[in-house]
C-alpha positions as CSV (number, residue, x, y, z in Angstrom):
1,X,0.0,0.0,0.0
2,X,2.5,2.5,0.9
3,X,4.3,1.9,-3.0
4,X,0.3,2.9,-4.5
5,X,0.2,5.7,-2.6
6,X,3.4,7.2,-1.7
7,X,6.5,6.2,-3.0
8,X,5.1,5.4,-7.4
9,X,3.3,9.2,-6.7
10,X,6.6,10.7,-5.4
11,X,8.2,8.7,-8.2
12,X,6.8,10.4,-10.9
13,X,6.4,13.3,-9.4
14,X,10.6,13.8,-8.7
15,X,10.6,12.7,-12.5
16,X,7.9,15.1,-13.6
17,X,9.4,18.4,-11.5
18,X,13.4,17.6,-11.6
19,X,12.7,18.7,-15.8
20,X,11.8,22.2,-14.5
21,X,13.8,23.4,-11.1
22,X,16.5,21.3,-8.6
23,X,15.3,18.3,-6.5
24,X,16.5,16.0,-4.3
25,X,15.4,12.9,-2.9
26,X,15.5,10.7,0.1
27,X,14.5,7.4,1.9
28,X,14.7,6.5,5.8
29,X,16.0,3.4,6.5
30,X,16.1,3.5,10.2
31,X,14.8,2.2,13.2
32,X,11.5,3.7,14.3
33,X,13.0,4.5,17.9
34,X,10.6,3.5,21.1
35,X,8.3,1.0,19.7
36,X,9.6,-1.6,21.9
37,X,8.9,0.5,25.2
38,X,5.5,1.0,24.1
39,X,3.6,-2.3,25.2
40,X,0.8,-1.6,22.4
41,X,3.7,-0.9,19.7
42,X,6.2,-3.9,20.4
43,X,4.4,-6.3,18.6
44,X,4.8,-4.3,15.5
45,X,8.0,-3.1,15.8
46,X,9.5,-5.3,13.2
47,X,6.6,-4.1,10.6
48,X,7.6,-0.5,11.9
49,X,11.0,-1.0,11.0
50,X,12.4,1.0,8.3
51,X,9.0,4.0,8.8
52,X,9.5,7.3,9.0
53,X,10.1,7.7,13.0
54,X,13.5,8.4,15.1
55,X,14.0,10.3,17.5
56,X,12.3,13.4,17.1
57,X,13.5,15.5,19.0
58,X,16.9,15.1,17.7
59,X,15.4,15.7,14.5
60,X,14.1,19.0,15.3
61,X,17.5,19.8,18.3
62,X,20.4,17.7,16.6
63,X,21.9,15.2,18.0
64,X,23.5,12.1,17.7
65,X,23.3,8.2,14.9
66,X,20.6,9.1,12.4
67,X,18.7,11.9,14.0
68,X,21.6,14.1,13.8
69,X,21.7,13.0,10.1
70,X,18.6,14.3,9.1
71,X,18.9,17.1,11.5
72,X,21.6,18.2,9.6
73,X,20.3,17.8,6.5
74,X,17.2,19.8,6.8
75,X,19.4,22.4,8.4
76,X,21.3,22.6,5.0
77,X,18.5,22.6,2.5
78,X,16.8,25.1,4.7
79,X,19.7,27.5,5.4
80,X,21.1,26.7,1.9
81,X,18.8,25.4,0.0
82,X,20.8,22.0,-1.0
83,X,20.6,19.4,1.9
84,X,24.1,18.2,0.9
85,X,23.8,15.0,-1.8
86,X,23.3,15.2,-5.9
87,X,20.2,16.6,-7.4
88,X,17.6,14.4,-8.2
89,X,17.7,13.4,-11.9
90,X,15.7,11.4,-14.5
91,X,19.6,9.8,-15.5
92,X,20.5,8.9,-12.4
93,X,17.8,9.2,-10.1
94,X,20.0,9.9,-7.0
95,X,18.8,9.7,-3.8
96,X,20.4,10.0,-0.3
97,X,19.6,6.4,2.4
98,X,19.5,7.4,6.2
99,X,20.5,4.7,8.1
100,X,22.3,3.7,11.0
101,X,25.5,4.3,11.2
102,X,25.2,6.7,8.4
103,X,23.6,8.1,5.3
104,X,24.6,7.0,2.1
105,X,23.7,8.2,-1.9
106,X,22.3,5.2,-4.0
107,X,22.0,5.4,-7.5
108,X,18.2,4.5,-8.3
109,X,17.1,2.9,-4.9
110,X,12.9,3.0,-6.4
111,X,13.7,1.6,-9.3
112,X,11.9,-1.8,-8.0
113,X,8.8,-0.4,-7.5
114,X,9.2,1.9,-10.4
115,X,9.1,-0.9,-13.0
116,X,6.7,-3.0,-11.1
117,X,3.9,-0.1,-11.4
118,X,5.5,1.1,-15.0
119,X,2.6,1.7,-16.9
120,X,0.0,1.3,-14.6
121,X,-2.1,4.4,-13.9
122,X,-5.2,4.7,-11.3
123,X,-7.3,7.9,-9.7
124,X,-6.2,8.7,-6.9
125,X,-8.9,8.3,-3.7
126,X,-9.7,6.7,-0.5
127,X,-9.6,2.7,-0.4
128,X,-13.3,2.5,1.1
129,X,-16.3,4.6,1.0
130,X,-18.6,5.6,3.8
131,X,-22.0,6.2,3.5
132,X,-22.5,8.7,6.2
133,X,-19.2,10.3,4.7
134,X,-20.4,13.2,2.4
């Protein structure tokens, strides 16, 4: 589910807007920090893995591992307006891999998903209806 409605969209999209002004890509590979203290969570932390998480206030304050990463990162693009790794671009399609014990740039890391939804093309809406929903 999250290839139909996240990562095929932001696919083409990167594709679609890299043609007309700079854009760079990214994908979180870390651990989603504190499932396992959370009773309710620990079950799922395995299916968790690899989601968008960390520790967020070291996102926001810096810090240390991964959070400091991205911290960093969206400091630079911020401040600078380049987060520190290669454009995005249909050639290459660059993209920079946080993970523990460090970010890395990959060459293509959608392509995968890419080809397995080539072609394909769907409207975009909710997976269910409600009736009382209007």
């Amino acid at each position: 589910m999250s290839d139909e409605r996240y990562v095929v969209r932001t696919g083409r999209l990167t594709d679609a807007q890299s043609a007309h002004a700079p854009v760079w890509r990214s994908r979180y590979d870390g651990p989603y920090t504190g499932a396992s203290e959370d009773p309710a969570l620990a079950p799922s932390e395995k299916l968790l893995d690899g989601a968008h998480g960390a520790d967020g206030r070291g996102v926001w304050q810096g810090g240390e591992g991964l959070s400091g990463q991205l911290h960093d990162a969206w400091g630079a693009f911020v401040t600078t307006g380049d987060p520190g790794w290669a454009r995005y671009t249909t050639d290459g399609r660059e993209a920079m891999i946080f993970a523990s014990p460090g970010g890395y740039p990959a060459s293509d890391p959608f392509a995968d998903v890419r080809e397995a939804w080539a072609g394909l093309d769907w409207q975009p809406g909710p997976w269910w209806s409600f009736e009382s929903a209007r």
